[in-house]
C-alpha positions in Angstrom: 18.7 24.9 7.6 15.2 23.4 7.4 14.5 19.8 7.4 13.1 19.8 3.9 16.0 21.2 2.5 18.8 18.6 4.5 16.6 16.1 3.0 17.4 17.4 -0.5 20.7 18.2 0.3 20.7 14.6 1.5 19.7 13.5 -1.8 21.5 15.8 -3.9 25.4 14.1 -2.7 23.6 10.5 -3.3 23.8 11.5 -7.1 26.9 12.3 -6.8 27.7 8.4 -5.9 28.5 6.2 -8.8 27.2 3.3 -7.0 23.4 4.7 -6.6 20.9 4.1 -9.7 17.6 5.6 -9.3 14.9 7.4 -7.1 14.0 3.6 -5.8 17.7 3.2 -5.1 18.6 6.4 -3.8 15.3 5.9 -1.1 16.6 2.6 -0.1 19.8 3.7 0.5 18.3 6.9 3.0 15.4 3.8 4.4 18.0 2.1 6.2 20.5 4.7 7.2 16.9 6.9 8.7 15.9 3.5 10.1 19.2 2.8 12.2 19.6 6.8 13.3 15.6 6.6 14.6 16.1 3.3 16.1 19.4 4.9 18.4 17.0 8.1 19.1 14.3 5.2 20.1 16.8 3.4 22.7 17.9 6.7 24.5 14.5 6.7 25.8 14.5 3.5 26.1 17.6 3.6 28.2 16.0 6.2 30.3 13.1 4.2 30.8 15.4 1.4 32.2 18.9 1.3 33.4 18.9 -2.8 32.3 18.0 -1.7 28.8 20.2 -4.1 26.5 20.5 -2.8 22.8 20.1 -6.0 20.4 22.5 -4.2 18.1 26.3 -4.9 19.4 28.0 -1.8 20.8 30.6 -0.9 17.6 27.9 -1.3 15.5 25.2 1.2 17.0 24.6 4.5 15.4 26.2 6.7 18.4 29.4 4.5 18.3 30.0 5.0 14.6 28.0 7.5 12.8 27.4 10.2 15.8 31.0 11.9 15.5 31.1 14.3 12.9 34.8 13.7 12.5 34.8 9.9 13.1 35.4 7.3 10.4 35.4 8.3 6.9 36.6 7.1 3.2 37.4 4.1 2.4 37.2 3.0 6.0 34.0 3.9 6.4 32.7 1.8 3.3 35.0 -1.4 4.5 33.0 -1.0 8.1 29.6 -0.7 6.7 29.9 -3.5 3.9 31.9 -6.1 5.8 30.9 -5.7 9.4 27.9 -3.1 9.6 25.6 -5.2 7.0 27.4 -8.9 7.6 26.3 -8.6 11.2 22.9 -7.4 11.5 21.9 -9.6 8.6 22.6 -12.5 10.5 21.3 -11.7 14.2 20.0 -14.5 15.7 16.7 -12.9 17.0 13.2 -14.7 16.9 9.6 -12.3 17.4 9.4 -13.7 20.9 13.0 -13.9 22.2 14.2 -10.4 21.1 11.5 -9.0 19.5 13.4 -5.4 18.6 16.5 -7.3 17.2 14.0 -9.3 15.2 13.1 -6.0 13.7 16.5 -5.0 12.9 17.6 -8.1 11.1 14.4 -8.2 9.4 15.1 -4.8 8.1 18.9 -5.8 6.7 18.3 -9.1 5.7 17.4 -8.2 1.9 19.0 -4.6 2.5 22.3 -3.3 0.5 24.4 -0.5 0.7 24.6 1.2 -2.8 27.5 3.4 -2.1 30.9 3.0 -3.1 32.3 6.7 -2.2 32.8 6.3 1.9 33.6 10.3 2.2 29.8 10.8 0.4 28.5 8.3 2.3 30.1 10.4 5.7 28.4 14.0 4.5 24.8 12.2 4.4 25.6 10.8 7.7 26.3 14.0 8.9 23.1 15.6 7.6 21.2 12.7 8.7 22.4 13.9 12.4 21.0 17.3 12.0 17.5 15.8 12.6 16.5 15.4 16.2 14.5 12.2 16.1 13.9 12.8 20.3 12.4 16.4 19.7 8.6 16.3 19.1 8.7 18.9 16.8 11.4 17.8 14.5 9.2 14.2 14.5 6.4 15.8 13.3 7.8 18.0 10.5 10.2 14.9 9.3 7.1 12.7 9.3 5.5 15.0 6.9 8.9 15.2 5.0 9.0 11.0 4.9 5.5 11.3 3.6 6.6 13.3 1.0 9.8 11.1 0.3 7.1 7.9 -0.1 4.6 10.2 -2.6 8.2 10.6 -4.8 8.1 6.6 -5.6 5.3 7.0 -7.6 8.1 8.1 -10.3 10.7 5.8 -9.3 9.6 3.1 -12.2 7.2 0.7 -11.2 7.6 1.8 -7.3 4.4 4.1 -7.4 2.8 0.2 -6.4 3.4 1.0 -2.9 1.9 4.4 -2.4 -1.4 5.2 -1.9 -2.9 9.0 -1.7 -3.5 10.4 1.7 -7.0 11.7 1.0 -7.7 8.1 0.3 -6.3 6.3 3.3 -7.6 8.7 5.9 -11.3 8.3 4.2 -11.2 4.9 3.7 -10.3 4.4 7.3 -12.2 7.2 8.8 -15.3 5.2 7.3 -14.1 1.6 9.1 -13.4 3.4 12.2 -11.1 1.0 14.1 -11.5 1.4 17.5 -8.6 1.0 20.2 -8.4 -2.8 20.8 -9.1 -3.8 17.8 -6.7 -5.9 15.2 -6.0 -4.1 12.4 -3.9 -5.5 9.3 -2.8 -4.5 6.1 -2.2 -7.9 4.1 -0.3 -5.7 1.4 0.8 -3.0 3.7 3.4 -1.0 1.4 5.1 1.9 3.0 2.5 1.6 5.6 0.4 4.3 4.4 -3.0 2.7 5.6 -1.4 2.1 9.1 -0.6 5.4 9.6 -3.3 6.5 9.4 -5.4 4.1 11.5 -2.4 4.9 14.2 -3.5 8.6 13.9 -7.3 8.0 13.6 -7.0 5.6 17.0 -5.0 8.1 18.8 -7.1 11.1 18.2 -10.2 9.4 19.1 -9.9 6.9 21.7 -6.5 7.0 23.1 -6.1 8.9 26.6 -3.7 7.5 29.1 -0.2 4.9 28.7 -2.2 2.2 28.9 -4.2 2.8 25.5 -0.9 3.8 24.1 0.2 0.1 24.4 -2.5 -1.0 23.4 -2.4 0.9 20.3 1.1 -0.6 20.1 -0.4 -4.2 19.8 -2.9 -4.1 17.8 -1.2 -2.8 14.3 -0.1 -5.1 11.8 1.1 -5.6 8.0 2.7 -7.6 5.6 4.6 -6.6 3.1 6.3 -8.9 -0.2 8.7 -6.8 -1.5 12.1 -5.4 0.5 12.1 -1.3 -0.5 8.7 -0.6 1.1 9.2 -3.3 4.1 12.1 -1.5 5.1 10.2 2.4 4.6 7.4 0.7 6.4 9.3 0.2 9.2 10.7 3.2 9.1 7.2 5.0 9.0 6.0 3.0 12.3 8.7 4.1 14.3 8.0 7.8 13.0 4.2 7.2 14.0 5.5 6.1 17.3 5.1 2.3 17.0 8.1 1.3 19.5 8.3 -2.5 18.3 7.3 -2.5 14.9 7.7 -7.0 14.8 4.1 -6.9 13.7 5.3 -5.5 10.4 6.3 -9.1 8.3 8.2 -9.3 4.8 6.3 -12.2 3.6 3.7 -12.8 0.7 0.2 -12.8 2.5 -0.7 -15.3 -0.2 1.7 -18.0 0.2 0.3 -19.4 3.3 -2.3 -21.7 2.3 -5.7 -20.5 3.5 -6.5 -24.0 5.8 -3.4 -22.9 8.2 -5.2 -19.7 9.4 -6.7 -20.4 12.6 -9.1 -18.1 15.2 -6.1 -16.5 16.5 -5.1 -15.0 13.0 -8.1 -13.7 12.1 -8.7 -9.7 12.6 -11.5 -6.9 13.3 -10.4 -4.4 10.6 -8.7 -5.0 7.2 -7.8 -1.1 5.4 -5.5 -1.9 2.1 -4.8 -1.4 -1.6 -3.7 -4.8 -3.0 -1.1 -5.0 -6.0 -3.8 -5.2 -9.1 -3.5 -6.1 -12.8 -0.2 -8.3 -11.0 0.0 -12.2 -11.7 1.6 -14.2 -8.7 4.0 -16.9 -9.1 3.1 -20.4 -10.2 1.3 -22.2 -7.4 0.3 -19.7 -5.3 -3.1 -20.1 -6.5 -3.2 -23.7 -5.3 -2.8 -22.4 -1.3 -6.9 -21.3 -2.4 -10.2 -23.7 -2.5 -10.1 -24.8 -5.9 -13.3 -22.8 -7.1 -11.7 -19.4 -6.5 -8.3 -20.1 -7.7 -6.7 -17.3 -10.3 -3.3 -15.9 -10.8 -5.3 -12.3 -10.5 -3.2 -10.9 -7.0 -6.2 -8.5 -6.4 -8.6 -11.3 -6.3 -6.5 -14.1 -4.2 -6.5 -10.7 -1.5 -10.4 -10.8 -1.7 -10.5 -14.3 -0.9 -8.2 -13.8 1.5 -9.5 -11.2 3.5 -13.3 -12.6 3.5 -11.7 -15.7 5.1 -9.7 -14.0 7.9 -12.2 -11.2 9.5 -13.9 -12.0 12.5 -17.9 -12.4 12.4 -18.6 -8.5 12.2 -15.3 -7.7 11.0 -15.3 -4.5 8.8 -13.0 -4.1 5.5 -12.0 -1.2 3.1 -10.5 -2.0 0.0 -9.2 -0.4 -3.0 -10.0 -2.4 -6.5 -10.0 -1.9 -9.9 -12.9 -2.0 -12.5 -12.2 -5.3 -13.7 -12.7 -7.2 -10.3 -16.6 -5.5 -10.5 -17.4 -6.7 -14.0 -15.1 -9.8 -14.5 -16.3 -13.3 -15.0 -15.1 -16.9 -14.2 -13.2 -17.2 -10.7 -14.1 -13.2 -10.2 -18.3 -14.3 -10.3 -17.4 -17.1 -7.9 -15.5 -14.7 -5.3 -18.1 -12.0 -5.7 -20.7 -14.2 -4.9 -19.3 -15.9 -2.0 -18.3 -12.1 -0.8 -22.0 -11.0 -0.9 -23.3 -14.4 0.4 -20.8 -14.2 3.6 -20.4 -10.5 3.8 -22.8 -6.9 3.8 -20.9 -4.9 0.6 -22.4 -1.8 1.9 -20.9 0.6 -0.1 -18.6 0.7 -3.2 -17.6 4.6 -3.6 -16.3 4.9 -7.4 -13.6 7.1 -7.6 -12.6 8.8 -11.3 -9.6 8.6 -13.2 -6.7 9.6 -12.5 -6.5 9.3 -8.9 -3.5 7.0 -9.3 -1.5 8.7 -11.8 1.2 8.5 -13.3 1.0 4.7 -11.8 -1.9 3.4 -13.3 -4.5 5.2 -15.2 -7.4 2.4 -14.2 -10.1 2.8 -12.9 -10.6 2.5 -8.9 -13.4 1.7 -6.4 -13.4 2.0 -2.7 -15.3 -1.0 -1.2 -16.8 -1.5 2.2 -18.2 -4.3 3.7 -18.9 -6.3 7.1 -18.5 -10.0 7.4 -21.3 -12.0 9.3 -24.7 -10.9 7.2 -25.4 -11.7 3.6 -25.7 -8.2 1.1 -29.3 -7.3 0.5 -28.5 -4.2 -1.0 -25.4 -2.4 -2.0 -25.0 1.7 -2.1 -22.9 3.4 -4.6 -21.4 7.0 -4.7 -19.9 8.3 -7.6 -16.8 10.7 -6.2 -16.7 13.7 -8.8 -14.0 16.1 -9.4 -13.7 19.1 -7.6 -14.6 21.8 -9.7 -12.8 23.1 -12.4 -10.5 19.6 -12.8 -10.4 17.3 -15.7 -8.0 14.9 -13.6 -5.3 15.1 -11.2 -2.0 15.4 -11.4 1.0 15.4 -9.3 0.7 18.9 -8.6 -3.3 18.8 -7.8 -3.5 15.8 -5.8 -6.8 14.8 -4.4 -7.7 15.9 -1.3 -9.2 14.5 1.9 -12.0 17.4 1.5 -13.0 16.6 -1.6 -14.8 13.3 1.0 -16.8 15.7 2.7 -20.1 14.9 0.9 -19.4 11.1 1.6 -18.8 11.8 4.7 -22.0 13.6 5.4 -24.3 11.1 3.5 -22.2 8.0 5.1 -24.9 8.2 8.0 -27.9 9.4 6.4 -28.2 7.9 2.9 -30.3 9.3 0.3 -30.4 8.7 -3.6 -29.0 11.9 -5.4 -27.1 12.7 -8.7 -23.8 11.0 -7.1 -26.0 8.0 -4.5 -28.0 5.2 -5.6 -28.7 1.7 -4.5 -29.2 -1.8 -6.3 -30.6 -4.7 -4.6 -28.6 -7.7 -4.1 -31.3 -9.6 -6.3 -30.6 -7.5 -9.5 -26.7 -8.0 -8.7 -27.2 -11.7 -8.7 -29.5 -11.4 -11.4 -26.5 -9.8 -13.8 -24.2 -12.9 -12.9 -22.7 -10.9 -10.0 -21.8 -8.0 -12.1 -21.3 -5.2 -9.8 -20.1 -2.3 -12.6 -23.2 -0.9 -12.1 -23.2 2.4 -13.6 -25.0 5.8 -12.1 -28.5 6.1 -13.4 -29.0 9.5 -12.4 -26.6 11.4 -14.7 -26.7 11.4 -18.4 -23.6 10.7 -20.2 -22.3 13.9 -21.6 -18.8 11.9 -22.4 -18.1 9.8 -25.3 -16.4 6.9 -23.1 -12.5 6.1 -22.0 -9.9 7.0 -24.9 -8.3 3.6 -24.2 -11.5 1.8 -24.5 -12.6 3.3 -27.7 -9.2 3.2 -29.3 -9.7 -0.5 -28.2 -13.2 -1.1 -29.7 -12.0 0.9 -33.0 -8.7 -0.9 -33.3 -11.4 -4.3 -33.7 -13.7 -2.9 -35.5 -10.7 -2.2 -38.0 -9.6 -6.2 -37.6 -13.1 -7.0 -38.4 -13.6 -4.8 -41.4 -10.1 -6.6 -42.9 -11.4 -9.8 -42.1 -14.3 -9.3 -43.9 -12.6 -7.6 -46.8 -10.0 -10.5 -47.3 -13.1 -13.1 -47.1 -15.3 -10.6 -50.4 -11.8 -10.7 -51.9 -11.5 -14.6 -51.3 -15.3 -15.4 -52.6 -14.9 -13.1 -55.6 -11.1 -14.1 -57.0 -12.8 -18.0 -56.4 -16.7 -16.8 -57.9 -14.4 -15.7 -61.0 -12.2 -18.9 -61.0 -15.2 -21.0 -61.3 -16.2 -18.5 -64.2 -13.3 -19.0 -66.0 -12.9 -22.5 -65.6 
């Protein structure tokens, strides 16, 4: 049986469980069952690496004691173990990052975790599949990592889940542009399922890593945080696919709760790659851990703030925003200008619609900047779509060659019907409005459906206004008349 099709069969008996609601449900459930089978293939090498290898997961409760025989414990049994001892345990280890790093990982993983099962013989046959997959055999890694990659692309119909993935073709261009090089910190403030880490793993390891020593140095230099528990625990999950041995440097936190004043030298990074939750509002007082001239409630903005105060001088960022952070006023003006005052927004690549869907149908843009020199001029590209698409879809995805002319123009920059440029004085000039449309192409569209349904759904509040003020005047012109 291929891997693809034990992962459906895997999902296929989870609907058969009354206790399992959902694709977002049904992916939790497979996170941490996937998370404890790869963290046992993990500690046989680790165990062959070193005979005083101690597991911070106690002995009953490790994968090969209790979920390794086929015909081991089952039923009702099996859902008494994993409720009451299995989750009760590893939610309460008393690991720290520094004194037991790994188990710090584990109970990081269960501590908002919950088993969604209620049939233990159901719960058995997924285990069972589960232990089909050779997590040890190269091979098997690499097809299952494409498999998991698939698994993450499903959220984006699981409700409001499609938050925490973010396309392929994107993430690989975005950090094939920044080019992180071995050494250097990289974070994801809003890391997801860890789709921008992957591939900054794979970029640094097929450019610049070539003997152990890079490998662990590679293994120290990743990081994220993630808010929300689902894609935490896949994120995990993901690193250890992608070879990250110790994934501590993965946090379930909010980025934004820390006020901004408690960062310090050692926090700040070389390379910041993410796609920050937009159109979200954060929780009352967040805003207030921000310099009072750039406090908002806007997520995607507080990130911006955020991330301009924590790269190093000549730190490099890609980002993914929406329209309204280019063209917005207020506390947006403020944070764009102290972004092209402390910062050289290089490049803003505008991407067309429909990259997100069926998530969000807004607008995106790709920007890239440097921290340490002021902007003096900013270049745009306009990404088109490949020929013969409208939009894309779940079935034609965007791809990491439709980048190829970016790429190609990245290093030798000339104006064209996609490129142009727009100094940093007309910018300012416009109150910091960086919506700059492409003056090379004439608009053969008639605008955004949304928009215009928008604009024509006021225009139709105005014409009623106007009509109930003639109506007013005239029934009072005719009252004086009468009078």
């Amino acid at each position: 049986m291929s891997l693809d099709t034990t992962v459906k069969t895997i999902q296929d008996i989870m609907r058969k469980d009354a206790g399992v609601d959902g694709d977002a449900q049904r992916i939790s459930q497979l996170g941490w069952m996937l998370f404890l089978k790869i963290f046992d293939a993990r500690e046989e090498e680790y165990e062959l690496e070193d005979e005083n290898y101690v597991s911070p997961i106690p002995e009953e409760l490790r994968w090969r004691t209790w979920a390794k025989d086929p015909e081991g414990i089952t039923g009702e049994n099996l859902l008494d173990f994993i409720n009451e001892k299995l989750f009760k345990t590893l939610k309460n280890l008393s690991f720290d990052e520094n004194s037991d790093p790994r188990g710090f990982v584990v109970r990081d993983v269960f501590e908002d975790s919950y088993n969604y099962m209620k049939n233990g013989t159901l719960i058995r046959q997924i285990i069972n599949k589960i232990n089909d997959i050779d997590f040890t055999n190269s091979k098997d890694l690499h097809t299952f990592g494409s498999i998991y990659e698939k698994i993450l692309k499903d959220l984006q119909s699981a409700g409001n889940a499609g938050e925490f993935y973010t396309p392929r073709a994107v993430t690989q261009f975005m950090v094939d542009m920044v080019d992180p090089k071995l050494g250097e910190k990289v974070l994801d403030p809003a890391c997801g399922t860890g789709g921008f880490l992957t591939s900054t793993i794979e970029h640094i390891r097929e450019k610049y890593v070539n003997s152990v020593e890079d490998h662990r140095i590679l293994q120290e230099s990743i990081a994220g945080v993630e808010k929300k528990q689902l894609p935490h625990l896949l994120c995990i999950t993901n690193m250890l696919l992608h070879g990250i041995e110790v994934p501590s440097r993965i946090r379930h936190d909010n980025t934004l709760a820390r006020p901004l004043r408690d960062y310090t030298p050692k926090d700040r990074v070389d390379v910041i790659v993410t796609n920050p939750p937009f159109g979200g509002v954060e929780e009352d007082g967040i805003e207030t851990n921000f310099p009072a001239n750039f406090q908002t409630r806007e997520t995607a903005d507080l990130f911006l703030v955020l991330i301009t105060h924590i790269l190093k001088e000549g730190g490099r960022c890609a980002i993914v925003l929406p329209d309204g952070t280019l063209f917005g006023e207020g506390a947006k003006t403020r944070i764009k200008e102290k972004l092209l005052e402390e910062c050289n927004l290089h490049t803003i690549v505008r991407l067309p619609n429909g990259v997100f869907s069926p998530y969000t149908g807004i607008k995106t843009n790709l920007l890239f900047f440097t921290k340490g020199e002021p902007t003096k001029e900013v270049w745009y590209y306009e990404h088109p779509y490949p020929a013969g698409y409208k939009s894309y879809s779940k079935t034609k995805p965007m791809r990491i060659e439709e980048f190829a002319p970016e790429k190609a123009w990245w290093t030798n920059r000339e104006e064209s019907e996609n490129a142009w440029k727009v100094k940093v004085e007309d910018i300012i000039a416009s109150n910091y409005n960086l919506d700059i449309k492409n003056p090379n192409t004439v608009e053969n569209d008639h605008g955004d459906p949304e928009e215009l349904l928008e604009k024509y759904q006021t225009l139709l509040s105005e014409i009623e206004e106007t009509r109930t003020a003639l109506k007013n005047e005239l029934r009072d012109a005719l009252a004086g008349k009468n009078a």
